[in-house]
ZAMARGU-4260 file (C-alpha; in steps of 0.2 Angstrom, whole numbers, plus 5000, padded with zeros to 4 digits):
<rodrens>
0) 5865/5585/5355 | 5869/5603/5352 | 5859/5616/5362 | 5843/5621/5353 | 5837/5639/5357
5) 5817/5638/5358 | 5805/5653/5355 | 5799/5662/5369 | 5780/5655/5363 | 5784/5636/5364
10) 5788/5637/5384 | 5776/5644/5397 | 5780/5645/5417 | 5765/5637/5425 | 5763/5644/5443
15) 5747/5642/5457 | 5744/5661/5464 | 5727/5659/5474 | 5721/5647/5465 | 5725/5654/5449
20) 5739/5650/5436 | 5753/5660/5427 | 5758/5659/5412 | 5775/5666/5409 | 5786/5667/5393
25) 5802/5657/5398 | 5819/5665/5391 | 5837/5669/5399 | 5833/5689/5405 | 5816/5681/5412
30) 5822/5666/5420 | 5837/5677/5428 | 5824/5689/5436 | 5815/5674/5442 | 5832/5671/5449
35) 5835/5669/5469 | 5832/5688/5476 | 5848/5697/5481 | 5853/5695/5498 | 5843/5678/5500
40) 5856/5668/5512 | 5864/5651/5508 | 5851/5642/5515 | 5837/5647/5501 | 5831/5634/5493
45) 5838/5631/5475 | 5825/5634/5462 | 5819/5619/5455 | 5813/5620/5436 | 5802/5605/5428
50) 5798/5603/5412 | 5781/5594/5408 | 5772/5590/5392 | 5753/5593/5395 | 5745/5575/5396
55) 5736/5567/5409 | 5751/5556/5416 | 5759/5572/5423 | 5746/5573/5436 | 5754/5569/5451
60) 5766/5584/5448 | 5749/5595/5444 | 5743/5587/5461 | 5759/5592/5474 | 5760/5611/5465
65) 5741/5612/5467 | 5742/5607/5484 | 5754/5614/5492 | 5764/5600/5495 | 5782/5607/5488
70) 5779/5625/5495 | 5774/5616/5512 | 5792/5605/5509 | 5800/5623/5507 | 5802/5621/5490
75) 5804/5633/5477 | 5796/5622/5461 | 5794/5629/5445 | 5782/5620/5432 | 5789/5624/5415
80) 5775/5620/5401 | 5782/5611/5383 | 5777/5608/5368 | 5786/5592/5367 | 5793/5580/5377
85) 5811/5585/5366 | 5809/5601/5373 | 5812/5596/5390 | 5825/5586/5388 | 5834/5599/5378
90) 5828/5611/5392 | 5836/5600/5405 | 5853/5597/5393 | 5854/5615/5394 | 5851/5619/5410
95) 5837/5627/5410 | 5825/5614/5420 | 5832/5603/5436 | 5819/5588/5429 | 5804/5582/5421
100) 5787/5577/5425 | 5780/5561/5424 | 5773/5561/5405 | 5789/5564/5399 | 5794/5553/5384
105) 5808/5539/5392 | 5813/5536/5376 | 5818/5556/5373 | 5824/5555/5390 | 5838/5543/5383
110) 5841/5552/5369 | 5848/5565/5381 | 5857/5554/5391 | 5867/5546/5375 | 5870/5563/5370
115) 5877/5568/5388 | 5879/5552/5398 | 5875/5554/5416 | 5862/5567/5412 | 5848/5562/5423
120) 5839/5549/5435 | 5824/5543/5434 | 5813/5542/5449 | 5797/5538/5444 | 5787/5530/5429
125) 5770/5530/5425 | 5770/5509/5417 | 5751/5511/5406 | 5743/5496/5397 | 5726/5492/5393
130) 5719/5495/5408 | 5731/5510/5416 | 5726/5521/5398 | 5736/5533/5391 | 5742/5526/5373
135) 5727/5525/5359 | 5725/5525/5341 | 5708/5537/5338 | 5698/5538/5321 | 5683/5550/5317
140) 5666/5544/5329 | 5657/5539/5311 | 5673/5530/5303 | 5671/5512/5294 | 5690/5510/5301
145) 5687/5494/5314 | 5707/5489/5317 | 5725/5497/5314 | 5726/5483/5300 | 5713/5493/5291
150) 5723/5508/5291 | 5735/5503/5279 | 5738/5518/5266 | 5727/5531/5275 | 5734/5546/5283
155) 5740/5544/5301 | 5745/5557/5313 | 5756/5552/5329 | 5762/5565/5343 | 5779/5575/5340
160) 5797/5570/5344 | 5804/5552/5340 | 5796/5541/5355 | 5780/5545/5347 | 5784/5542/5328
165) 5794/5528/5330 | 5781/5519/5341 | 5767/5522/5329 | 5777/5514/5313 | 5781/5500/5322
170) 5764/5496/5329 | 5754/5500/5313 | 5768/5486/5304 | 5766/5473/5316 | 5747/5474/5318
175) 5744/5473/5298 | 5745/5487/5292 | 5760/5489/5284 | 5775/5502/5283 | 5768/5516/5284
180) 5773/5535/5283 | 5767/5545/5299 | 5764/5563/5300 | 5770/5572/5317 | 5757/5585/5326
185) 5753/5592/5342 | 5744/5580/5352 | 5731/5595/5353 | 5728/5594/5336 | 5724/5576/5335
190) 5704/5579/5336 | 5702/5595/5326 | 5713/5585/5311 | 5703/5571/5309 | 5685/5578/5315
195) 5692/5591/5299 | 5697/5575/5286 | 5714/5580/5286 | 5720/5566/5294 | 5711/5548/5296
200) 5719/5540/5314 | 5732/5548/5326 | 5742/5538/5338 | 5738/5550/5354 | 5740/5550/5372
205) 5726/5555/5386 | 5716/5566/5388 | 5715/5568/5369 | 5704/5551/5365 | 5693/5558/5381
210) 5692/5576/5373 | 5688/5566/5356 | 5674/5557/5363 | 5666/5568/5373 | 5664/5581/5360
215) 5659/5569/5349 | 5670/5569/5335 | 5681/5556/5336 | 5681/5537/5345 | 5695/5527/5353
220) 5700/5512/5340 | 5711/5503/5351 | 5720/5508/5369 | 5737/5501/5377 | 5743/5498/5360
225) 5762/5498/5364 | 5759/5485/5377 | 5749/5474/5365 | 5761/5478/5349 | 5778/5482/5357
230) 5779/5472/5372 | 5771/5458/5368 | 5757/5458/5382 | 5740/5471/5382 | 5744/5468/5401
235) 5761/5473/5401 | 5769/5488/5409 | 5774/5502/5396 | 5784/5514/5405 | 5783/5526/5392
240) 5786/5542/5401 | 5795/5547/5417 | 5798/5559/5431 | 5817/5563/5434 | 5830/5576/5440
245) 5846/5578/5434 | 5863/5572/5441 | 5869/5587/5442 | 5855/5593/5455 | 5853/5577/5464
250) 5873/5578/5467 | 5872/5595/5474 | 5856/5597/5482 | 5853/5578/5488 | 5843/5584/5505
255) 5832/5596/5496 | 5831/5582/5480 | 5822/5571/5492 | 5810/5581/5500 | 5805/5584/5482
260) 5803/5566/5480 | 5794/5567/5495 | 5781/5579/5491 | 5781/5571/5473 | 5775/5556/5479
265) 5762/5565/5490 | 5754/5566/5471 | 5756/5549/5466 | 5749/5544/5480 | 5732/5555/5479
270) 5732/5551/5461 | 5730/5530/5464 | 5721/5531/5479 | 5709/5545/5477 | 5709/5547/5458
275) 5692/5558/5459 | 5699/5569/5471 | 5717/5572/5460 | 5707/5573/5444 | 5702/5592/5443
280) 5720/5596/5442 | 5721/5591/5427 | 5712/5609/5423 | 5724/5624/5416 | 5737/5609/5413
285) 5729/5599/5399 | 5717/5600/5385 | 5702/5596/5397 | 5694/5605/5413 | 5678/5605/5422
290) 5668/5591/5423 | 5677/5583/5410 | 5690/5577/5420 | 5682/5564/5428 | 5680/5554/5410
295) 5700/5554/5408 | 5708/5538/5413 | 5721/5536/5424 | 5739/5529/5423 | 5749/5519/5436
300) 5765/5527/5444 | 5778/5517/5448 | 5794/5524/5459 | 5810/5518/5455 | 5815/5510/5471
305) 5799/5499/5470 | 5805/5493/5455 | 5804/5472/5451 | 5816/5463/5440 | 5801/5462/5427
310) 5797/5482/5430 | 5817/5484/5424 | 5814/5469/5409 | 5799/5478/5401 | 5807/5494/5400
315) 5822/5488/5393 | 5813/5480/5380 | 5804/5497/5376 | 5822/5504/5375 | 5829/5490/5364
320) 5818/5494/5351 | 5822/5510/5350 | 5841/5504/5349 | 5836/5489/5333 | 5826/5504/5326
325) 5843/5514/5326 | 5836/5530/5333 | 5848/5526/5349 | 5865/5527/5344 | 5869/5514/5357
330) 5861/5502/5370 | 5854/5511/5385 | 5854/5501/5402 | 5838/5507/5410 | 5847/5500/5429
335) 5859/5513/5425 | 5847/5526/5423 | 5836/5524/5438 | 5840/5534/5456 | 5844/5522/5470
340) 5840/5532/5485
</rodrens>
């Protein structure tokens, strides 16, 4: 995949200063005076740019910047905010992140990797279903829409890039409804479409069914849909997005790739022990602040290294499809993609 040159309004720099977050236009004269200062000696920490796509599964990374935790590391991390999860991986195919947060589409993850093999290692999911919610199809609050079966030839919006689109077909087909075309929006527009009638149902990701409902324009039709339609299972562990860093960095800045781990899974940790505590982060990051965030559901984390044979046989049958569907260009082995410390 070729290099795609975004605009300076599709990236942001996402950084904590007392408590308060910058937004910074991301672009090659900006990201070389962000560069390490002249005269800094060889024992600086490199810069470490993630890319995240602003969903609620990201929160652990929200979490460790909000914290403190990879500053108190001696890490120099900088959050880069996409409008899709294509963006970071082009981002990280480029050059111009060392990773991405979790929320990250795993399926444009491998996309990257089949166009440059090697790319990157994963080193921590977040597996949701339908009881760790992320994935949902949402209609208006008054629709007469009671199943996906019954949204066979109305307008459905998904969420932007392939993961998303792909996933959305396939589930509306195999619960009923049919093939069906899907129409590709930011996941922020979700609500204002259909509470508008421009669209009827979107296939969406958290917090937007929380924001929906809340606001009262829109109600959640079904969760952990790819679980239920894809993997066969409501229960089942979708690892639809991951957290990863590239090879490149982990091979030349191993020491400093696992105190970033470290501090990483400081958030994870916060996040499924004390999920009241971690949800306020989700403010500046996402769609939803204040005391909102305590409606949002959370999702599971999963490092790599805990990984089970069945962790690594679900996700490979979430890759498969994507590989029968013909949107990979070959099989991807998920083993071969996750980091082994």
């Amino acid at each position: 995949m070729s290099d795609v040159v975004l605009p300076a309004s599709s990236i942001e720099a996402v950084a904590p200063a007392n408590g308060r977050r910058r937004f910074l236009a991301a672009g090659g004269a900006v990201l070389a005076a962000l560069g390490t200062p002249a005269g800094v000696g060889a024992q600086a920490s490199p810069r470490i740019r993630i890319g995240f796509w602003p969903v609620a599964s990201a929160l652990p990374f929200f979490v460790a910047i909000e914290k403190g935790w990879f500053k108190d590391a001696g890490l120099d991390v900088e959050p880069l905010k996409f409008a899709s999860a294509q963006q970071v991986m082009e981002a990280m195919l480029s050059g111009r992140a060392e990773g991405s947060a979790n929320g990250t589409a795993s399926a444009v993850l491998a996309i990257g990797e089949i166009a440059q093999p090697g790319l990157f290692k994963i080193f921590c999911t977040n597996p949701t279903n339908a009881k760790y919610v992320l994935d949902e199809f949402i209609v208006a609050k008054d629709s007469p829409i009671r199943s996906l079966a019954e949204l066979k030839g109305r307008r459905v919006a998904s969420g932007p890039g392939i993961q998303n689109v792909t996933l959305a077909k396939v589930m509306l087909e195999r619960a009923g409804a049919g093939p069906m075309a899907v129409t590709e929006l930011p996941i922020g527009q979700h609500v204002a479409s259909i509470a508008a009638g421009q669209v009827d149902a979107a296939y969406t990701l958290e917090p937007t069914g929380t924001v929906g409902r809340l606001n009262g324009s829109t109600r959640t039709l079904e969760v952990g849909v790819v679980a239920k339609y894809v993997l066969g299972d409501p229960m089942a562990p979708w690892h639809g997005g991951s957290a990863s860093l590239t090879s490149d960095f982990l091979s030349k800045h191993g020491d400093v790739a696992k105190k970033y781990m470290a501090a990483y899974r400081k958030g994870v940790d916060l996040v499924k022990q004390k999920p009241d505590e971690a949800r306020p982060f989700l403010k500046g990051y996402t769609a939803i602040e204040g005391p909102l965030t305590s409606e949002v559901p959370m999702s599971d984390y999963l490092f790599s290294t805990d990984f089970k044979p069945a962790d690594v046989a679900y996700f490979q049958k979430f890759y498969d499809l994507f590989t029968d569907k013909g949107v990979f260009e070959r099989k991807v082995d998920v083993g071969g993609l996750l980091y082994k410390a």
